[in-house]
C-alpha positions as CSV (number, residue, x, y, z in Angstrom):
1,X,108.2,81.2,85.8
2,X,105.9,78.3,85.0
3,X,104.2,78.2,81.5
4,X,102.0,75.9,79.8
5,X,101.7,76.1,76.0
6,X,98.2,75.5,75.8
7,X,97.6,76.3,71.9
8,X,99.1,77.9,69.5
9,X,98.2,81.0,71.1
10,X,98.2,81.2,74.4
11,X,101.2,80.6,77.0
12,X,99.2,79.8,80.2
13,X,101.1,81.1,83.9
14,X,100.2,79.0,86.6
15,X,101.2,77.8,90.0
16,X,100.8,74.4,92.0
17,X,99.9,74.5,96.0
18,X,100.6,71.3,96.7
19,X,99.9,69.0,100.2
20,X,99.6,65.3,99.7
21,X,99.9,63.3,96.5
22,X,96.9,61.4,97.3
23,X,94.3,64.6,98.4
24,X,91.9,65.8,95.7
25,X,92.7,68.6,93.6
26,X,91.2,72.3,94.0
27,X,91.2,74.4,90.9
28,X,90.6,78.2,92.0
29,X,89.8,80.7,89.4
30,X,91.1,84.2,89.9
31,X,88.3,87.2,89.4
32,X,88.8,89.1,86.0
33,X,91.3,92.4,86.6
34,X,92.2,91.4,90.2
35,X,95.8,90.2,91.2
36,X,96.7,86.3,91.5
37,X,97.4,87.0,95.0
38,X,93.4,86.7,95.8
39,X,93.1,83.2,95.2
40,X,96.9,82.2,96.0
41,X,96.2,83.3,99.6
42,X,93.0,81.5,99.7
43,X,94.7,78.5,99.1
44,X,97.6,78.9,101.4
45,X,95.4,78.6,104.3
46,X,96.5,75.6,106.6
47,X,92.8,73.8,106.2
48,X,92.7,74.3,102.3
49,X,96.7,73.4,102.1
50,X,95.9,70.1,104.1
51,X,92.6,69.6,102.4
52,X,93.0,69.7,98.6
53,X,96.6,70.3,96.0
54,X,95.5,73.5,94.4
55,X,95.9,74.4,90.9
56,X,95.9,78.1,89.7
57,X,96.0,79.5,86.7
58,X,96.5,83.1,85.5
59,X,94.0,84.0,82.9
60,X,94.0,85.5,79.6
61,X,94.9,89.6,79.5
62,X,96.3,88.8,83.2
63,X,99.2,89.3,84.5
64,X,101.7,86.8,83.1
65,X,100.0,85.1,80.8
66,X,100.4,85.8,77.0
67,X,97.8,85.6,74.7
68,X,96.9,87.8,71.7
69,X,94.3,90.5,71.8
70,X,90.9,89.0,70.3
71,X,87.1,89.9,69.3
72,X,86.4,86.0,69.4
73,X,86.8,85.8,73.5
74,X,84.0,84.2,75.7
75,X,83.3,82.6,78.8
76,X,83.4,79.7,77.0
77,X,87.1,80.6,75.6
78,X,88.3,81.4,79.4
79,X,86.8,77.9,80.1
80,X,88.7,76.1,77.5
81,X,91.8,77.5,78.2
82,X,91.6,75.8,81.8
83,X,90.7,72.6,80.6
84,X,93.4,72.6,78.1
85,X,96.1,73.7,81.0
86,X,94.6,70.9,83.7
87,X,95.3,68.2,80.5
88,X,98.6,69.4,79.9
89,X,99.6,68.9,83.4
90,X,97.6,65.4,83.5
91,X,95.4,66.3,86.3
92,X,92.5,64.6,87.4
93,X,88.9,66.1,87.8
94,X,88.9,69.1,90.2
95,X,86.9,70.7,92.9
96,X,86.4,74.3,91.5
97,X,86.0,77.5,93.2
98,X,85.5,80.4,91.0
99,X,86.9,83.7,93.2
100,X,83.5,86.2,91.9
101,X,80.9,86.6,89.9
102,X,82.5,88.1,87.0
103,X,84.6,84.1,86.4
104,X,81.8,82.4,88.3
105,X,80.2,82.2,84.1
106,X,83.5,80.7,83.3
107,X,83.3,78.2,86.0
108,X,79.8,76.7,84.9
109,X,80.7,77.0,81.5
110,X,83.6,74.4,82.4
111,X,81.4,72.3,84.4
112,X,79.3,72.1,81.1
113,X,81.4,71.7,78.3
114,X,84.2,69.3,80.3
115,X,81.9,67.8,82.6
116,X,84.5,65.1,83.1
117,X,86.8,67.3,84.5
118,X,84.3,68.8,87.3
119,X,83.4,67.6,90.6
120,X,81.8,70.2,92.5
121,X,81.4,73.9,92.2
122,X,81.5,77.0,94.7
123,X,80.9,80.3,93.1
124,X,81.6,83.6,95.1
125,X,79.0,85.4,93.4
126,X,76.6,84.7,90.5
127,X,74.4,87.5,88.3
128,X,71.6,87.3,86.4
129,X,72.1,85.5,83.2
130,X,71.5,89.2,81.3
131,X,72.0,92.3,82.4
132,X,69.6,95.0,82.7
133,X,68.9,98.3,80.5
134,X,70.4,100.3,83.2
135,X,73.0,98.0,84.2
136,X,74.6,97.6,81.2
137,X,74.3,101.5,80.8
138,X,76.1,101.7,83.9
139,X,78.8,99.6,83.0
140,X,79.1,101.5,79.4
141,X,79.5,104.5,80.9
142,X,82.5,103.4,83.6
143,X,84.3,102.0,80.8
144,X,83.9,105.2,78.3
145,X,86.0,106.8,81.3
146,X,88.3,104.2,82.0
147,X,89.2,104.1,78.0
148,X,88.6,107.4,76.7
149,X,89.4,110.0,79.3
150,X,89.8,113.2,78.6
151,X,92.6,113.5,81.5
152,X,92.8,111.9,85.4
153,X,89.9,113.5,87.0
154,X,87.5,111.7,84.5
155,X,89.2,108.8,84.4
156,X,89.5,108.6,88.3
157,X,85.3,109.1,88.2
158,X,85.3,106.4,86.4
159,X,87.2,104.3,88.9
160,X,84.9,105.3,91.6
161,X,81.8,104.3,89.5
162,X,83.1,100.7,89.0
163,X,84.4,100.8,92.9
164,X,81.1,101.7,93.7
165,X,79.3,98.7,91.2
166,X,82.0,96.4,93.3
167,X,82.2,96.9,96.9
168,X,79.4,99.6,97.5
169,X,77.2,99.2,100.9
170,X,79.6,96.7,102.6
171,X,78.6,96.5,106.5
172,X,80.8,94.3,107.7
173,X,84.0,95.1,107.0
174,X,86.6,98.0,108.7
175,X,86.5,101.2,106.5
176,X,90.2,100.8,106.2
177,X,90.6,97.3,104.9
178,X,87.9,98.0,102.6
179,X,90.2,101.2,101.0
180,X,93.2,98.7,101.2
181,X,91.8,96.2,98.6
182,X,90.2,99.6,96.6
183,X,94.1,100.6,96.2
184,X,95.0,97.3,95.7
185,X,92.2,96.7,93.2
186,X,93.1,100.3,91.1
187,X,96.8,99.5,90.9
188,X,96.5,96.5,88.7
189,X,93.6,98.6,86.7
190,X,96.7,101.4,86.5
191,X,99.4,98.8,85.6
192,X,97.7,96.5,83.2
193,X,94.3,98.8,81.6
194,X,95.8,102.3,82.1
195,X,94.2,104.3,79.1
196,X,97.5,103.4,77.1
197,X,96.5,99.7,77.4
198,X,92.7,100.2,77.1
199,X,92.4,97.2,74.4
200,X,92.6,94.7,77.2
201,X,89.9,95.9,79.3
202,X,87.6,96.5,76.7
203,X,88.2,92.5,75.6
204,X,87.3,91.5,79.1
205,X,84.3,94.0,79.4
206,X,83.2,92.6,76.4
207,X,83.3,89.3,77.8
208,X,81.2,90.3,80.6
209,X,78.7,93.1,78.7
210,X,78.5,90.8,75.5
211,X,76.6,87.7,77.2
212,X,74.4,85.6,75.2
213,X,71.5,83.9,76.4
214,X,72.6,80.5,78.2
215,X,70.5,77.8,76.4
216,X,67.9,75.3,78.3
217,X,70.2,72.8,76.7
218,X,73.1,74.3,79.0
219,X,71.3,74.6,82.3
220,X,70.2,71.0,82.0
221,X,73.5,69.9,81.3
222,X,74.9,70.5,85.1
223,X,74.6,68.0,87.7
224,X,77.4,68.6,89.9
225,X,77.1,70.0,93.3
226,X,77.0,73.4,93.2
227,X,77.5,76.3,96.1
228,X,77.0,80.0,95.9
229,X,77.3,82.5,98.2
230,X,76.5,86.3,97.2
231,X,76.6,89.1,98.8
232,X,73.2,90.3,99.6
233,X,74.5,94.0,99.8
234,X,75.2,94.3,96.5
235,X,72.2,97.0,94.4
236,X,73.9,95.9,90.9
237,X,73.6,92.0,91.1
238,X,71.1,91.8,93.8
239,X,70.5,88.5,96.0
240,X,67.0,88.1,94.6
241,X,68.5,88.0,90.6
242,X,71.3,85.0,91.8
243,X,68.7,83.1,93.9
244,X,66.8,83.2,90.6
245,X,69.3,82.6,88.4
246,X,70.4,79.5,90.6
247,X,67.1,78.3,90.5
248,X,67.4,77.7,86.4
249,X,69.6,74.7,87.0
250,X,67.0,72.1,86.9
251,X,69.2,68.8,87.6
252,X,71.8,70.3,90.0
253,X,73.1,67.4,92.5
254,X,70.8,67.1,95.8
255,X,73.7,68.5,97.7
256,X,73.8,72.4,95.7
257,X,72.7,75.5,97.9
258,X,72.1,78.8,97.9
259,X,73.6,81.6,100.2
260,X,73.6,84.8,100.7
261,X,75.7,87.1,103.1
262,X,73.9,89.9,105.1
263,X,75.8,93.4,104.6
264,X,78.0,91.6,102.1
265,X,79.1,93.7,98.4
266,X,79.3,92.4,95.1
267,X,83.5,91.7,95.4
268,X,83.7,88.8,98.2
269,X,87.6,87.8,98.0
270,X,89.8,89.1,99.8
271,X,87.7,90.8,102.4
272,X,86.0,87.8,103.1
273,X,88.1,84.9,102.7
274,X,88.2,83.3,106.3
275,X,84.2,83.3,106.2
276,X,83.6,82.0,103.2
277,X,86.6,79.4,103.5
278,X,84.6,78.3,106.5
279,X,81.2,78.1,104.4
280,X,83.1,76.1,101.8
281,X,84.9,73.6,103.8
282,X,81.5,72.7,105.9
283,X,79.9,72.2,102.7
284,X,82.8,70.0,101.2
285,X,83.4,67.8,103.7
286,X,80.8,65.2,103.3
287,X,81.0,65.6,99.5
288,X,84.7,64.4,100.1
289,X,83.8,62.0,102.4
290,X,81.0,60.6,100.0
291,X,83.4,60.4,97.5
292,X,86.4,58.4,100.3
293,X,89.4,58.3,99.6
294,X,90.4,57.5,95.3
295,X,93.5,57.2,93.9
296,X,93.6,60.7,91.6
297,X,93.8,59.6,87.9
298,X,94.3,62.1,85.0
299,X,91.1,63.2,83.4
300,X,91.7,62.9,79.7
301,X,89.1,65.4,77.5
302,X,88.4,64.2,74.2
303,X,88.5,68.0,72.6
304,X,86.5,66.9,69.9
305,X,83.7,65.3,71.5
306,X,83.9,68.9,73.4
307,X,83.8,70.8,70.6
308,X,80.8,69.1,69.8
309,X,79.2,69.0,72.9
310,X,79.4,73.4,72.6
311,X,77.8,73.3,69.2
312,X,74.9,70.9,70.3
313,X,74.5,73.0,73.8
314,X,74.0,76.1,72.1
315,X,72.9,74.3,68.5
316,X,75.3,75.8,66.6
317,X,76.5,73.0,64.1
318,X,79.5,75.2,62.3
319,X,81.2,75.3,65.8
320,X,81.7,71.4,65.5
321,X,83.7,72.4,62.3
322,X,86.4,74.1,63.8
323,X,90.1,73.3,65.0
324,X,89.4,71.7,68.5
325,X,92.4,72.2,69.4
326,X,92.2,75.6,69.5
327,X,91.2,77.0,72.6
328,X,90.1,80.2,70.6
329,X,87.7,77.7,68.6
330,X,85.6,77.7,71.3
331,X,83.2,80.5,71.4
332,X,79.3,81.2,70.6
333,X,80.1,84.9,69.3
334,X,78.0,85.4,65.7
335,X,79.4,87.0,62.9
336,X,78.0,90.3,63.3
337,X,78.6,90.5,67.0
338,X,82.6,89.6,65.9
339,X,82.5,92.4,63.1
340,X,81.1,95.0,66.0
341,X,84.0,93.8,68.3
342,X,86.1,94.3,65.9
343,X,85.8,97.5,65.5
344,X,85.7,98.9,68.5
345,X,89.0,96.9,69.4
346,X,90.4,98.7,66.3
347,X,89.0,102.2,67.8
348,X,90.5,101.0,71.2
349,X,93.7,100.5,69.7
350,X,93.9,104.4,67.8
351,X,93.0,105.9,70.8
352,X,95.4,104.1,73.1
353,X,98.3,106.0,71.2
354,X,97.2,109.1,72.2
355,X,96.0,108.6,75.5
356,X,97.0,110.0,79.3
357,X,99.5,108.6,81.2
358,X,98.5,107.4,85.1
359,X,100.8,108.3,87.9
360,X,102.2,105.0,88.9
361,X,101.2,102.7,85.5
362,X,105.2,102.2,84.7
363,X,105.3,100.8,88.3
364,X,106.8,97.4,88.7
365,X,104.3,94.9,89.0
366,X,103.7,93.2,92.1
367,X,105.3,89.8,91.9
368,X,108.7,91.5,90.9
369,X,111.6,91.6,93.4
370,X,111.2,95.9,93.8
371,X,110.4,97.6,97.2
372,X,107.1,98.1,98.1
373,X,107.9,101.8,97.7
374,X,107.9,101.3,93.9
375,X,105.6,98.8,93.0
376,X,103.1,101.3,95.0
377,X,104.0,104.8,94.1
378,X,100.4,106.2,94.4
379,X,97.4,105.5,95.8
380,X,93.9,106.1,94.7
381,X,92.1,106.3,97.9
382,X,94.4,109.3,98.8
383,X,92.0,111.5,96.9
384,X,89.2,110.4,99.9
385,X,91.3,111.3,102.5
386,X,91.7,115.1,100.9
387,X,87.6,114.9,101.4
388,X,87.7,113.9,105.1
């Protein structure tokens, strides 16, 4: 399987889609705890394939990738990492698409700390810069049952609570492909965060809950084009908070837009690939045109001038001290809010020892060569058809 040694740390997975030497090149970012299926099937459709080569990388605490477990783990971090694998593999600047709103931050903080490496930007979903009182006490409490349950049922009630934050109110879609991608959505959860592997979901949910204020400095730093489209169903990110939030990008490219889809959830891949593959490509077209045809040429990042350009963004000098190299040099996380991280990975880590076990979490993982049979030995929305 492909690797990419991007520091010291971190062995990057990835995959190439490739079409013709001379199209641009797509870089598709997978949503946090989903399957690398989502976006590898997004760009395996004929019109992307004959459009763009696509790049795809699988992210930290995913899957194949191998990274240690760390407090010091931001948006910024995730973006790094992908700037440091495109390098390595001597690509030039990319069209990005960033699969929901959860790695939707991590696209824009590429956009603004390797702005040579950017071209345009489609986000499937984008929340408010913070989150509310009552969303973050929301989220808290699906992850106290997702880590710490006292046994399945809780942890299952748990499940449904962050199902419910996800794909809640959908209109549009058939009741039965919606509890297809729920199953397909709790396996990895069972697989990869079962209570026994807890410490990885509560890095990435401290990713998402830990935010930080984005900086003026930030927001006037993007001028690419940029393209959302969020689902106006969704109660927890609601259309109103992204259309805001989009409007905070003072210098965006003429081209940008906002969209929202009626009846739509939170979760927009995979349910709604073929619409919003046809919102994308209408929208890219004449930026690729504008652009007419260029002979691709390796974007080279000069990791110290990024390094910098984080600390003046967010004016932090000391960040400009660190290794640049480093993709784990690249965060805005203070000292105190490292020391709190910290410890509750450490709690994380106790507890895991003594945790349940999840029918199904030893299950092979789904790009192994065993029968469907037993990579899928139970399924979560079984426990709705006992209610029906």
């Amino acid at each position: 399987m492909p690797h990419l040694e991007i520091s010291s740390e971190v062995s990057m997975y990835y995959e190439i889609v490739s079409s013709e030497p001379n199209n641009p090149w797509l870089l598709l970012i997978h949503p946090f705890i989903s399957n690398f299926s989502v976006i590898k099937d997004f760009a395996e459709q004929p019109v992307i394939k004959s459009m763009f080569n696509c790049i795809l990388f699988e992210m930290r605490y995913h899957g194949r990738t191998r990274a240690p477990l760390s407090a010091k783990l931001d948006r910024h971090t995730f973006a790094t990492d992908l700037a440091m694998g495109m390098q390595k593999l001597q690509l030039p600047p990319v069209h990005v698409i960033a699969g929901q709103a959860n790695t939707s931050e991590v696209a824009l903080a590429l956009a603004a700390i390797f702005p040579e490496k950017v071209l345009s930007i489609f986000l499937c979903g984008l929340g408010p810069d913070l989150y509310s009182e009552a969303t973050e006490a929301a989220f808290h409490e699906c992850i106290q049952c997702i880590v710490f349950p006292a046994d399945q049922e809780q942890w299952e009630e748990g499940m449904n609570e962050l199902h419910y934050i996800h794909f809640h109110e959908d209109t549009n879609v058939a009741r039965e492909d919606e509890m297809r991608v729920i199953d397909e959505w709790t396996d990895i959860l069972i697989k990869r965060y079962s209570p026994r592997k807890a410490s990885l979901i509560t890095a990435l949910g401290m990713v998402e809950m830990g935010r930080q204020p984005t900086p003026q400095a930030f927001l006037d730093s993007l001028t690419q084009p940029l393209f959302i489209c969020h689902g106006a169903a969704s109660t927890v990110m609601t259309e109103a908070e992204s259309f805001e939030r989009y409007l905070t990008y003072p210098n965006l490219d003429l081209r940008s837009k906002f969209e929202s889809i009626p009846g739509a959830p939170l979760v927009l891949l995979p349910l709604y690939t073929p619409l919003l593959t046809e919102k994308y490509v209408a929208w890219i077209r004449p930026i690729l045109e504008d652009r007419g045809q260029t002979d691709p040429q390796p974007s080279i990042s000069d990791f110290t001038k990024s390094l910098n350009r984080l600390a003046t963004l967010y004016d932090k000098p000391s960040i400009a001290d660190r290794d640049p190299f480093e993709s784990s040099s690249y965060h805005v996380i203070d000292e105190n809010s490292y020391e709190d991280r910290e410890m509750k990975l450490a709690g994380v880590k106790m507890a895991e020892k003594e945790a349940i076990l999840l029918p199904g979490e030893e299950a092979p993982e789904s790009w192994t060569d065993a029968s469907q049979d037993e990579k899928t030995p139970w399924r979560f929305t079984k426990r709705f058809e006992a209610q029906m």
